[in-house]
C-alpha positions as CSV (number, residue, x, y, z in Angstrom):
1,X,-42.9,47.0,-22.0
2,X,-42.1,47.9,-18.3
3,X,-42.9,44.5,-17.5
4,X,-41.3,42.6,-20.1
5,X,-37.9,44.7,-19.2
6,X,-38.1,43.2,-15.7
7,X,-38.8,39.4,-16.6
8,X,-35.5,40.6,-19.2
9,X,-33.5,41.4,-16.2
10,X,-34.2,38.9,-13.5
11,X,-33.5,35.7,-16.1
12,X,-30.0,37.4,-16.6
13,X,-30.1,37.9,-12.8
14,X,-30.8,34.1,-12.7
15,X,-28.4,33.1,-15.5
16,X,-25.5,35.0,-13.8
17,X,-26.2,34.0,-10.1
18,X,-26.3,30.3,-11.9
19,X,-23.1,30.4,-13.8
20,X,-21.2,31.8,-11.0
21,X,-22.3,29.2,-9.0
22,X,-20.6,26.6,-11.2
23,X,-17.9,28.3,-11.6
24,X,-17.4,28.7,-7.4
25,X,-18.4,24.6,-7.2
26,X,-15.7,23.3,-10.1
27,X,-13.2,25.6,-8.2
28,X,-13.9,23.9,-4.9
29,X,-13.8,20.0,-6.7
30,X,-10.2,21.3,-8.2
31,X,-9.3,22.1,-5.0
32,X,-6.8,19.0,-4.1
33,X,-5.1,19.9,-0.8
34,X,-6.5,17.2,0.8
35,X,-4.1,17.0,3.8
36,X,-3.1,20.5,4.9
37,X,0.3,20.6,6.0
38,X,2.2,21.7,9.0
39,X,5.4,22.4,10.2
40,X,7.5,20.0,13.1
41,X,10.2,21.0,15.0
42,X,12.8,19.6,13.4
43,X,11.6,21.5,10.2
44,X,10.1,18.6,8.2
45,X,6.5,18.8,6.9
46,X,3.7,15.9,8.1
47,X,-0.1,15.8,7.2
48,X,-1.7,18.2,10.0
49,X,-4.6,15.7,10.9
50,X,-8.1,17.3,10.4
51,X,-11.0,17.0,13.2
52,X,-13.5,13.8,13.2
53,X,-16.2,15.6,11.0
54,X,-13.8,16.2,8.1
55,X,-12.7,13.6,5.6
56,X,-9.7,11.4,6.8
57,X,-6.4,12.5,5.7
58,X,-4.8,9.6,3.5
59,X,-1.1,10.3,4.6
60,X,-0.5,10.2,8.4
61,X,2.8,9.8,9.3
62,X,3.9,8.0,12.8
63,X,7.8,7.6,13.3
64,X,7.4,6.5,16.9
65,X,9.3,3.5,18.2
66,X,10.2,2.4,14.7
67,X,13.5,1.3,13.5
68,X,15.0,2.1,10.3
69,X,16.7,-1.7,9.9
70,X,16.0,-2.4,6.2
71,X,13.7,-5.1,5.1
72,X,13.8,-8.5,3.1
73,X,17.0,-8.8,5.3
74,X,15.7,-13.0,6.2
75,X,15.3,-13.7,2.5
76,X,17.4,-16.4,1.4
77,X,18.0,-16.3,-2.5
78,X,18.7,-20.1,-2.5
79,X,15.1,-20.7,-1.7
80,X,11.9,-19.4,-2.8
81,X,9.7,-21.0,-4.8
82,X,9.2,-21.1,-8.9
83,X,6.5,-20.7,-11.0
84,X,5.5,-23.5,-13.2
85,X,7.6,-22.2,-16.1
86,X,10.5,-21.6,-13.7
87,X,10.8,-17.9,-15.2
88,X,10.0,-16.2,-11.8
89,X,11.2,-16.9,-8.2
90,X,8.7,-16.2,-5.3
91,X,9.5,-15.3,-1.8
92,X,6.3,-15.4,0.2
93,X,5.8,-12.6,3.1
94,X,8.9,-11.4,2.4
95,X,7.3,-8.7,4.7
96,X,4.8,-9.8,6.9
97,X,2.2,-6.9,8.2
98,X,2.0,-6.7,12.0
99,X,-1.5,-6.9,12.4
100,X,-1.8,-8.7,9.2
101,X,-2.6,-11.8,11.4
102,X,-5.4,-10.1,13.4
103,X,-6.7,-8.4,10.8
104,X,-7.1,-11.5,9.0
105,X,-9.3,-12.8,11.1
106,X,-11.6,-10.0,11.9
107,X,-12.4,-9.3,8.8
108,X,-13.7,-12.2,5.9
109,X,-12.3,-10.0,3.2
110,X,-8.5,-9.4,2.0
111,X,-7.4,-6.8,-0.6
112,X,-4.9,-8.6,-3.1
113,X,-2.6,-6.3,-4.8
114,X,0.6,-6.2,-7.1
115,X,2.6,-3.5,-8.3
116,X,6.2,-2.7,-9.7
117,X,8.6,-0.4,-7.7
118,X,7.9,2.6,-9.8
119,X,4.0,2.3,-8.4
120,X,4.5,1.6,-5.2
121,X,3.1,4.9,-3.8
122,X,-0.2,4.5,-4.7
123,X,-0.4,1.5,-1.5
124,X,-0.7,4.8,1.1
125,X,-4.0,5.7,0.2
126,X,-4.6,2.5,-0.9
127,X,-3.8,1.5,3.0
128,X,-6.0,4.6,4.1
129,X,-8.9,3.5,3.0
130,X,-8.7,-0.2,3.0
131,X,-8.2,-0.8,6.6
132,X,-8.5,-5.2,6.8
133,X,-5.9,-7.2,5.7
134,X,-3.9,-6.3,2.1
135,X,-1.7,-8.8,0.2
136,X,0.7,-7.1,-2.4
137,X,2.7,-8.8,-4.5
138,X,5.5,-6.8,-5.5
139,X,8.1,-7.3,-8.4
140,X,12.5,-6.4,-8.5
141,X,14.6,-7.1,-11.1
142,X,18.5,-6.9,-10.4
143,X,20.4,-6.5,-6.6
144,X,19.6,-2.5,-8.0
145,X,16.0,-2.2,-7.9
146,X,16.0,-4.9,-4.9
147,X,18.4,-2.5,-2.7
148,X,15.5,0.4,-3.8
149,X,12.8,-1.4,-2.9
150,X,14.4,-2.5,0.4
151,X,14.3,1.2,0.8
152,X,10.7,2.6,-0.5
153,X,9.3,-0.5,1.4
154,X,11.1,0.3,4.9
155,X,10.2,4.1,4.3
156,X,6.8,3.4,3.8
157,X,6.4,1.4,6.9
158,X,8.4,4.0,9.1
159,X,6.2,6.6,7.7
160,X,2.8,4.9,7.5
161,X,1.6,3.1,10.6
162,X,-1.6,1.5,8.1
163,X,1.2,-0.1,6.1
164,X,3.0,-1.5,9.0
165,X,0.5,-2.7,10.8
166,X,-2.0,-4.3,7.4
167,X,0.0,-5.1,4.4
168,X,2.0,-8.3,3.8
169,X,4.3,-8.2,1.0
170,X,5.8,-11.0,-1.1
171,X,8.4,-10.5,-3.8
172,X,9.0,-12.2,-7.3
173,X,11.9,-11.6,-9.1
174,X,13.1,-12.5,-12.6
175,X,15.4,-16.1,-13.0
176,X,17.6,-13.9,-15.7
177,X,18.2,-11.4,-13.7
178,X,17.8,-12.4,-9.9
179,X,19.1,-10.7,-7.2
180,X,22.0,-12.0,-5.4
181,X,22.7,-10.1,-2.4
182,X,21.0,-7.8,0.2
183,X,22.6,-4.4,1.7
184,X,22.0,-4.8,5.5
185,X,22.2,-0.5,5.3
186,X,19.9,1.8,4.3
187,X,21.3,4.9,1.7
188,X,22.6,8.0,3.6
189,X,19.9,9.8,1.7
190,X,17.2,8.1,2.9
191,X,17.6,9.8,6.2
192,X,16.4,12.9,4.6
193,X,12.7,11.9,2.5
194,X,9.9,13.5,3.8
195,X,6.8,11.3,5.1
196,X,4.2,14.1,3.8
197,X,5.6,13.2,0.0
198,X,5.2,9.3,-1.1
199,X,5.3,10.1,-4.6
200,X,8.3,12.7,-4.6
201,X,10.1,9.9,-2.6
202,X,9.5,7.4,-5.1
203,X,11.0,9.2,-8.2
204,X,13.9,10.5,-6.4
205,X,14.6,7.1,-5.2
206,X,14.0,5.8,-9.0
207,X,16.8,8.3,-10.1
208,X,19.0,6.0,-8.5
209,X,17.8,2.9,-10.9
210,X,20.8,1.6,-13.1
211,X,20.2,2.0,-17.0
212,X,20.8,-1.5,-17.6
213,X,17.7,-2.3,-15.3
214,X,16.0,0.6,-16.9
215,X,16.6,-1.1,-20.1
216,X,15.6,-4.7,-19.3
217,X,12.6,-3.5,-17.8
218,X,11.5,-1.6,-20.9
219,X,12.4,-4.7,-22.8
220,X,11.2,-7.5,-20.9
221,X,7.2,-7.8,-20.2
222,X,5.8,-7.5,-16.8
223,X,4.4,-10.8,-14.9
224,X,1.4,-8.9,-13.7
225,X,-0.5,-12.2,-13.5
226,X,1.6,-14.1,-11.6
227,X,1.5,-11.6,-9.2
228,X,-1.9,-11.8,-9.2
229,X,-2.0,-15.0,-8.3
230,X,1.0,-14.7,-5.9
231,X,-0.9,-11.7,-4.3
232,X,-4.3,-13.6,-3.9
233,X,-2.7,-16.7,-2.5
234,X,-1.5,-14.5,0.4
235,X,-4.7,-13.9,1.6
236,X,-6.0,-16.1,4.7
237,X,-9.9,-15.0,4.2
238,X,-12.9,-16.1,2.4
239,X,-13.0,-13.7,0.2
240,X,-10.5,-11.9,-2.2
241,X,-10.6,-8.5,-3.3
242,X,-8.0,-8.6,-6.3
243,X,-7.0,-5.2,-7.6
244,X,-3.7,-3.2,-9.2
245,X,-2.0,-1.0,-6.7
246,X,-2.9,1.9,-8.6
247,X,-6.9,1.4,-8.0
248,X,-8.1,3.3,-4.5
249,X,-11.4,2.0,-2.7
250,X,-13.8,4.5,-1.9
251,X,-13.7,5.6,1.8
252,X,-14.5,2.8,4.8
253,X,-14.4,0.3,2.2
254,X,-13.5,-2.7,3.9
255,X,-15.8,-2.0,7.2
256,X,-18.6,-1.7,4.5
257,X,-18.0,-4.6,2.1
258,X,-17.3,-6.7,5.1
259,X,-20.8,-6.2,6.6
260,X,-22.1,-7.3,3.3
261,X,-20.0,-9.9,2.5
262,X,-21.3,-11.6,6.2
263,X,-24.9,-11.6,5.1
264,X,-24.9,-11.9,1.4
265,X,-26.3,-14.5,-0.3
266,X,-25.6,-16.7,-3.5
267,X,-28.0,-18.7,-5.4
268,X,-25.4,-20.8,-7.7
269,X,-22.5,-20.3,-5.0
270,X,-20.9,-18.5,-8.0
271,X,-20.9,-15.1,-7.3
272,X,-18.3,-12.3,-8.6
273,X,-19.3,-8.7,-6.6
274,X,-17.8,-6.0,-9.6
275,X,-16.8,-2.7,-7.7
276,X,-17.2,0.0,-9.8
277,X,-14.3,2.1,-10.9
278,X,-13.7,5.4,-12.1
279,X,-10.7,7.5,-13.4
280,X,-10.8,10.9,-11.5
281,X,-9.0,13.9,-12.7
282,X,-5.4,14.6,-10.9
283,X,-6.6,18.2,-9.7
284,X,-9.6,17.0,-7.7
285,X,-10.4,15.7,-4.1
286,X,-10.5,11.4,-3.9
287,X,-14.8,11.9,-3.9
288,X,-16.1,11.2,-0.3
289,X,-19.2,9.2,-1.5
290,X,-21.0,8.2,-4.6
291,X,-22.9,11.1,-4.7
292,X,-19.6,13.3,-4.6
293,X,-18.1,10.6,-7.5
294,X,-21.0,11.5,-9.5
295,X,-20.8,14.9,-8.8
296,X,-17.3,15.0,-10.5
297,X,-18.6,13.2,-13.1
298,X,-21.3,15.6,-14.2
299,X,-18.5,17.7,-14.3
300,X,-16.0,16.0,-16.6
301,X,-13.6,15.3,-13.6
302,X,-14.4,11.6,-13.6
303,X,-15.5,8.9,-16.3
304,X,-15.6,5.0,-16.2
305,X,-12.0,3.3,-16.2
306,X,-10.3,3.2,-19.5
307,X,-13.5,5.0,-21.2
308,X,-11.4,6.3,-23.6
309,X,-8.8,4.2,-24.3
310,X,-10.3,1.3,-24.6
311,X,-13.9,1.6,-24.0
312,X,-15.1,-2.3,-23.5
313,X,-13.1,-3.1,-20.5
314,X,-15.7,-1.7,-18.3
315,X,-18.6,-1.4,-20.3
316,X,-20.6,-4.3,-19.0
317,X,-20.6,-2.5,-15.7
318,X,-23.1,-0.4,-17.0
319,X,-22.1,2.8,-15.3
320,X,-25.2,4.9,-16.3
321,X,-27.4,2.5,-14.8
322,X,-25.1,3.0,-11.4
323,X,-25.2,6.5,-11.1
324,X,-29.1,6.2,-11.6
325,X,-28.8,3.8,-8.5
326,X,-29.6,6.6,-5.9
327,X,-30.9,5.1,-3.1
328,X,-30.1,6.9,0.0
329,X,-29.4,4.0,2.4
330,X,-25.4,4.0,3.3
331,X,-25.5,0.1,3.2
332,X,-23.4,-1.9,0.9
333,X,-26.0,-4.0,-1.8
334,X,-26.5,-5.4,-4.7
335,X,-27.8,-3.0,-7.1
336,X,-28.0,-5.1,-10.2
337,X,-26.8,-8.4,-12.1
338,X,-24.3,-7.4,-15.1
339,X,-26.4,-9.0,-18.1
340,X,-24.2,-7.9,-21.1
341,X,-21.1,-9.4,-20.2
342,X,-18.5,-10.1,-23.1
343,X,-15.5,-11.1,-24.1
344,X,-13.1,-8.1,-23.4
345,X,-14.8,-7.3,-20.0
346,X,-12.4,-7.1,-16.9
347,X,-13.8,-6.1,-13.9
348,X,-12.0,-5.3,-10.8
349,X,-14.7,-7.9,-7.9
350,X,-14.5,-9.6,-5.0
351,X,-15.3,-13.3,-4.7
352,X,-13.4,-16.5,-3.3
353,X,-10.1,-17.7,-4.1
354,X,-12.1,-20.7,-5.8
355,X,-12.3,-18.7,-8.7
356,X,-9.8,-19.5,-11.6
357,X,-6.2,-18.4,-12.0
358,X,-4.6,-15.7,-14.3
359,X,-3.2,-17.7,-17.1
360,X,0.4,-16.8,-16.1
361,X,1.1,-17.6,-20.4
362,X,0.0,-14.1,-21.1
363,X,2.5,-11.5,-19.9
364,X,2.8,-7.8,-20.1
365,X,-0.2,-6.1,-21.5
366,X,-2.9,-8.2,-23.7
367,X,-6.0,-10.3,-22.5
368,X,-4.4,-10.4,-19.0
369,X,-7.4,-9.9,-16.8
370,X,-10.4,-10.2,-18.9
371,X,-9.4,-13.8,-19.8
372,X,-9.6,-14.7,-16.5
373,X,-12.8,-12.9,-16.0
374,X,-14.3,-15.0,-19.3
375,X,-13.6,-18.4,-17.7
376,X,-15.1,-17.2,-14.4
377,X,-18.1,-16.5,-16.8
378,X,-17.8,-20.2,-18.8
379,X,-18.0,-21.4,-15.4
380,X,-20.7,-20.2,-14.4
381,X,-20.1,-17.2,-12.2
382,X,-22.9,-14.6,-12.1
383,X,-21.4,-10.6,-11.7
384,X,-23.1,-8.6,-9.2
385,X,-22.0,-4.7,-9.6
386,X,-22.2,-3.7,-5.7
387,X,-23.2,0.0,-4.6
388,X,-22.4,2.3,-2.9
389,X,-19.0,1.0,-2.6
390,X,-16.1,2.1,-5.6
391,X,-12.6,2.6,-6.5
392,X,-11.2,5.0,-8.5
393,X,-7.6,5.4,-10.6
394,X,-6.0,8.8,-10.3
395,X,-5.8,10.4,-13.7
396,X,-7.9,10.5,-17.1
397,X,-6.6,8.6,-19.3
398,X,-6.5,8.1,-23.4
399,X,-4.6,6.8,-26.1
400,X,-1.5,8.6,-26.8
401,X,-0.2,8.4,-23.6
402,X,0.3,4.3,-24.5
403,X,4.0,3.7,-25.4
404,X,4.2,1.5,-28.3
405,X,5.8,-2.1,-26.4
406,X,2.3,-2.2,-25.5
407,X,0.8,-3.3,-28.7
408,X,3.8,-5.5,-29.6
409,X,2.8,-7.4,-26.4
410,X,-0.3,-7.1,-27.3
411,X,0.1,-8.8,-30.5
412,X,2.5,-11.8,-28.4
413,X,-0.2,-12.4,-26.5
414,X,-2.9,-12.2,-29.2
415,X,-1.1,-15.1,-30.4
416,X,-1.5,-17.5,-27.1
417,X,-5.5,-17.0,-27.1
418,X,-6.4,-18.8,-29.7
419,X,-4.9,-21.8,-27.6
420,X,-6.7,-20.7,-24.2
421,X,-10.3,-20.5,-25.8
422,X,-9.6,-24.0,-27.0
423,X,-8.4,-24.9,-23.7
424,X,-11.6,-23.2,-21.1
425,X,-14.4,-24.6,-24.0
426,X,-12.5,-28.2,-23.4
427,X,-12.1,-27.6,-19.7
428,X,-16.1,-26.5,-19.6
429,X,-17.8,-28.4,-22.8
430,X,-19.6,-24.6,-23.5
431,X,-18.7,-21.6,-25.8
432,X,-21.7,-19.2,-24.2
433,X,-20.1,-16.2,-26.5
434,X,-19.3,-17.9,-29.8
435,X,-15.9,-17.9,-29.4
436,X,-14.9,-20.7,-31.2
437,X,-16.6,-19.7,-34.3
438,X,-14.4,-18.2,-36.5
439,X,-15.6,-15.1,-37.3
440,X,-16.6,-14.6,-33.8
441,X,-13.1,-15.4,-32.4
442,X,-11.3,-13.0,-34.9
443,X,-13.5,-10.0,-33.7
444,X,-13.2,-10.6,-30.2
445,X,-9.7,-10.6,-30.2
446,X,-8.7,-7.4,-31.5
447,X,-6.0,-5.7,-29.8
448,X,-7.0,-3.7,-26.4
């Protein structure tokens, strides 16, 4: 009995001891004060930088020897270029990074981006980790939200020397409601953001943001695939990275995808490399390694993108089948061909800027990206998912937090695919998914 009592005692022992260790380890992946904070003299607040064997701080702030002369002040709004519906008006390195140039050519791999004013933020830590060459295509509609931008863009380059030095930026703008002047000032308010606070920047800046832009934003769809294409075209290197400014890379992701990159090898000279991407809870630490991203995961602090809001974009990734991937080598490497690919699958890879366009027909929200992706597969592309290597998107996502426009652009564009399936299986003479079978078509284009 004697006996029994003590086995009794040492499994609660062991079941205590056990559960207060989880409890002490989800404390420490909620802990989010990545970049510990400390005070200059003139009062403001910058990212105290944290020895060599720590993580890298993602916001390091250098104001030395810069000037606080706007930019986009050389852009002439009588030139430009249009897109082939003339809708949209492109100004190519509007903003040209000052290393952009070197970096070009020391690395074989550029990170295409695009983003809206109101996202902009996300291009510090984007910066942080991605240290080769970026391209991000940036949008403004109305002499308003130009004259912010102007602003957000010359603060982040003041502030953030991985900005200036890497990322070029090019600027489209609406024909309906183009700019038509620049300020050659910057706002007496500027003077007083804080370089430790990107994102509290941002939205006080967006305060300033006329309601009649605020309106013909909500109202009007957002070109995201022409800036796509606008972003990957400002690239000068073999191989394109194409991503939305909100998607992070994993840590040293360029150093370690450009090693690869230089010795991989392609059978059919058709290759797609997927990077895996995950949505990571807003309380957490941006995970160090896959091993720390699966870690969070375990936890419920990180899923696959759009898991639950709209489970087949990422699906053919085959996530489990990634995290199983634990070999210890630091390498980046093929872990695995995707073999289930289908219709609604959109990816965020690297390949070459041989690859097809985005359809710039389809605007907002709708069979943007993963009709891109589906003629890359017509075509013949095989999709490699790469590991170690990830990227991540701040936030977990699900379905009420989708404003209703969505679906009404949804159903616009709904309306265009019909013609684009017609057009890849006449472009390719193949239909590997069915899709021009009736039934088929119909249940492959549901709404995303």
């Amino acid at each position: 009995m004697i006996q029994i009592c003590r086995l009794w005692n040492l499994s609660l022992a062991s079941v205590l001891a056990l559960t207060i260790s989880n409890i002490l380890l989800t404390v420490r992946l909620l802990h989010s004060n990545d970049c510990p904070l400390e005070v200059e003299n003139d009062g403001s607040m910058i990212p105290k930088v944290p020895p060599p064997t720590q993580p890298p701080c993602y916001i390091i702030a250098d104001t030395t020897n810069v000037t606080d002369q706007p930019v986009f002040l050389n852009l002439k709004f009588h030139l430009g270029r249009w897109d082939s519906l003339r809708l949209y008006k492109y100004f190519d390195f509007a903003v040209t990074g000052e290393r952009f140039k070197e970096l070009s050519e020391q690395y074989v791999v550029c990170l295409a981006t695009q983003g809206s004013l109101e996202k902009l933020y996300s291009l510090v830590q984007v910066a942080h980790h991605f240290s080769g060459p970026i391209s991000a295509a940036v949008f403004a509609a109305g002499n308003d939200e130009l004259y912010l931008l102007q602003l957000y863009v010359t603060y982040l380059r003041k502030c953030y020397p991985a900005i200036r030095n890497s990322v070029s930026f090019h600027l489209a703008v609406p024909k309906d409601r183009a700019p038509t002047y620049l300020r050659d000032g910057l706002n007496e308010k500027f003077s007083r953001f804080n370089c430790a606070q990107p994102e509290t920047t941002l939205n006080e800046l967006m305060k300033y943001r006329s309601i009649e832009t605020t309106k013909w934003r909500t109202k009007n769809p957002y070109p995201q695939n022409h800036l796509r294409n606008v972003a990957r075209k400002g690239c000068q290197n073999d191989f394109v990275f194409l991503t939305d400014v909100d998607i992070i890379p994993s840590m040293n992701f360029a150093e370690k995808l450009d090693k690869f990159l230089r010795t991989a090898k392609c059978q059919s000279a058709k290759c797609a490399f997927v990077i895996p991407t995950y949505e990571i809870d807003n309380r957490v630490k941006f995970p160090k390694d896959k091993l720390d991203l699966i870690r969070l995961a375990k936890k419920g602090l990180a899923r696959p993108f759009h898991h639950k809001v709209f489970i087949y974009n990422q699906f053919a990734t085959n996530f489990s089948k990634w995290e199983s991937d634990l070999d210890n080598t630091r390498e980046t490497r093929i872990s695995y061909n995707v073999t289930n690919f289908e219709f609604l699958y959109e990816p965020f890879y690297v390949s070459t800027d041989l690859v097809p366009v985005h359809d710039e027909r389809f605007l907002g929200y709708g069979f943007t990206r993963n009709t891109q992706t589906y003629e890359m597969f017509v075509a013949g592309y095989q999709f490699q998912v790469l590991s170690p290597i990830f990227t991540c998107h701040w936030g977990l996502q699900n379905k009420k937090n989708r404003p209703a426009w969505r679906e009404r652009q949804n159903n616009i564009n709904r309306k265009i695919l019909d013609i684009f399936k017609r057009e890849v299986f006449a472009r390719y003479h193949k239909d590997p998914l069915k899709m021009m079978q009736p039934k088929k078509a119909a249940k492959r284009g549901r709404a995303k």
